[in-house]
C-alpha positions as CSV (number, residue, x, y, z in Angstrom):
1,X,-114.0,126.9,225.2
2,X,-113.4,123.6,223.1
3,X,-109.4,122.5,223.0
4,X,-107.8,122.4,220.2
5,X,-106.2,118.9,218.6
6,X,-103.1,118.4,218.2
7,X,-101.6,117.4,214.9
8,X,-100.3,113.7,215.1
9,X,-96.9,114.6,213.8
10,X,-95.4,111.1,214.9
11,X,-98.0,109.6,212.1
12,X,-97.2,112.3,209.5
13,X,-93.3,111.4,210.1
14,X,-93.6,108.2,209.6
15,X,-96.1,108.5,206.6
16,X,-93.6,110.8,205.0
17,X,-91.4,108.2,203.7
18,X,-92.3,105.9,200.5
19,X,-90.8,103.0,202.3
20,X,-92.9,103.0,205.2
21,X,-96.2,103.6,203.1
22,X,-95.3,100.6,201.2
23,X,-94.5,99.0,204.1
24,X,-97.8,99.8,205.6
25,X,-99.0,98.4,202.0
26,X,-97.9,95.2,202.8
27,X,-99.1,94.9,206.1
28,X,-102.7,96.3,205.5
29,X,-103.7,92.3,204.2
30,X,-102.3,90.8,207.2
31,X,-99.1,90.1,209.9
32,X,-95.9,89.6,208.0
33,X,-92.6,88.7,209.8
34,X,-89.8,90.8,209.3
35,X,-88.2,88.5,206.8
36,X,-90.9,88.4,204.1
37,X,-90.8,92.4,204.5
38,X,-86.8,92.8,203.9
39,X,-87.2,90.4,200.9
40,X,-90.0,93.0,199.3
41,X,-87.4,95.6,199.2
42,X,-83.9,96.5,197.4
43,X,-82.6,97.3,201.1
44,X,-81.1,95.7,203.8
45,X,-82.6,93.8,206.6
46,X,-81.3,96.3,209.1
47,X,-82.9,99.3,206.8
48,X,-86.1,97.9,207.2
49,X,-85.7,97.3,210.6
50,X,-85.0,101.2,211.6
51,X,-88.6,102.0,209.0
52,X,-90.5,99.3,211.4
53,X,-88.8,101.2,214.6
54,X,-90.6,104.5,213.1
55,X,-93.6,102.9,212.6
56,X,-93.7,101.2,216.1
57,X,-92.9,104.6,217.7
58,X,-95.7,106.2,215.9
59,X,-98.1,103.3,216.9
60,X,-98.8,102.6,213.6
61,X,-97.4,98.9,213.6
62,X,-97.5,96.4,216.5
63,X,-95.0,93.3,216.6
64,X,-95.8,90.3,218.2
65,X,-93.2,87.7,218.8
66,X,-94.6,83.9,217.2
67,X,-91.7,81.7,218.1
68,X,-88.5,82.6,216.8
69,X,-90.2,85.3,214.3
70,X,-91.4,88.7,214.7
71,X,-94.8,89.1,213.0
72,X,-95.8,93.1,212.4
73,X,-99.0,94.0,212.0
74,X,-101.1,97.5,210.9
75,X,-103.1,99.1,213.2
76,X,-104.9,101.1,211.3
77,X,-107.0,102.2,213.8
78,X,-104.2,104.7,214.7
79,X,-104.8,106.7,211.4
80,X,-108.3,107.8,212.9
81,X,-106.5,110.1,214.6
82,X,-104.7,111.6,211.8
83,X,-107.6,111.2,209.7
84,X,-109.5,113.4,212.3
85,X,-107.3,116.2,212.6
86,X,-107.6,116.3,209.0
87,X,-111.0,116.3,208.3
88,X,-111.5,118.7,211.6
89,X,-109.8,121.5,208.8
90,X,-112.2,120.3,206.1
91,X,-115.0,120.6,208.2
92,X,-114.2,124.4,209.1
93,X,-113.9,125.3,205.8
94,X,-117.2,123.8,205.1
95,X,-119.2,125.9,207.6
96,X,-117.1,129.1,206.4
97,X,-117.7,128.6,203.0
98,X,-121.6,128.6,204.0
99,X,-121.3,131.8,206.0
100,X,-119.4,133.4,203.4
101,X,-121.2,135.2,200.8
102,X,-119.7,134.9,197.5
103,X,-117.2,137.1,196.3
104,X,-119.0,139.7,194.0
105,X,-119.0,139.3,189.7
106,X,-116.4,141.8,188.3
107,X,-117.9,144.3,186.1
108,X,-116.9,144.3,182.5
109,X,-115.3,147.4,181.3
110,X,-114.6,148.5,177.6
111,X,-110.7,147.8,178.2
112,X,-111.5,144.3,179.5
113,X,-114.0,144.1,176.2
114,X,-111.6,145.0,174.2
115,X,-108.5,142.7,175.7
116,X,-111.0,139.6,175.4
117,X,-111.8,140.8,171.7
118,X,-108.3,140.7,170.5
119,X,-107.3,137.7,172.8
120,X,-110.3,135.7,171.1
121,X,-109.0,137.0,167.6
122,X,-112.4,138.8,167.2
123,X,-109.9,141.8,166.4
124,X,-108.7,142.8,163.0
125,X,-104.6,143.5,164.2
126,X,-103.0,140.5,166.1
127,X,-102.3,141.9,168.9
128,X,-103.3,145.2,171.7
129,X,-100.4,147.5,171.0
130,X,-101.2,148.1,167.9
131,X,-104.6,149.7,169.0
132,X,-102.0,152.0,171.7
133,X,-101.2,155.6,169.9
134,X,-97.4,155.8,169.9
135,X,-96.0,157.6,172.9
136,X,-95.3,161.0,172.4
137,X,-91.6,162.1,173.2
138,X,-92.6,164.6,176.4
139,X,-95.6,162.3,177.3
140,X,-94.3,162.6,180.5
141,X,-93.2,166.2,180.3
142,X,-89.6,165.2,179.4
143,X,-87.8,166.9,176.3
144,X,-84.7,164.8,175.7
């Protein structure tokens, strides 16, 4: 019996929030210290801070101290995982998709013909009620 994967919610988290993609952005072409980042965003130093705590916590940024600054950088190599859970759904649906035989052509009736006719403006009248007989009044065995 194979185990099952577990989805990498603390990734997906901390993907969920546009700051901390762009965030990631600006990290994927190299370490930036925290003060170059709070000065690529409309929000305050602290802000950015707490987005750089959820990224840490998810493993998807490392900081490393250099002197009196703290440089961040991506580790991308933590996506794999999310990346793998992914794909591990596309892949199933691949090899079901294969095993599947596909769903069976519907046959064309005279109603359908007749819809498709008047839809396509092949019709004379505008529209398919006007190719409907009026209803009776005790169609439905009712006298009112």
């Amino acid at each position: 019996m194979t185990r099952k994967a577990t989805p990498p919610l603390a990734i997906y988290s901390a993907l969920s929030d546009a700051t901390r993609c762009r965030i990631l952005e600006i990290l994927s072409s190299g370490p930036v210290p925290v003060h170059s980042l709070a000065d690529a965003f409309a929000i305050s130093r602290p802000a950015i801070s707490r987005h750089l705590r959820v990224l840490k916590t998810a493993g998807l940024v490392a900081e490393v101290k250099k002197g009196r600054e703290n440089l961040y950088t991506f580790r991308t190599g933590r996506l794999d995982q999310a990346t793998d859970w992914i794909s591990s759904f596309a892949s199933k649906q691949a090899v079901q998709s294969k095993l599947e035989p596909p769903p069976p052509k519907a046959k064309s009736t005279a109603k359908s013909k007749l819809e498709n006719k008047v839809k396509s403006g092949g019709g004379k009248t505008s529209g398919l009620a006007s190719h409907r007989p009026a209803p009776s009044a005790n169609q439905m065995g009712f006298d009112f």
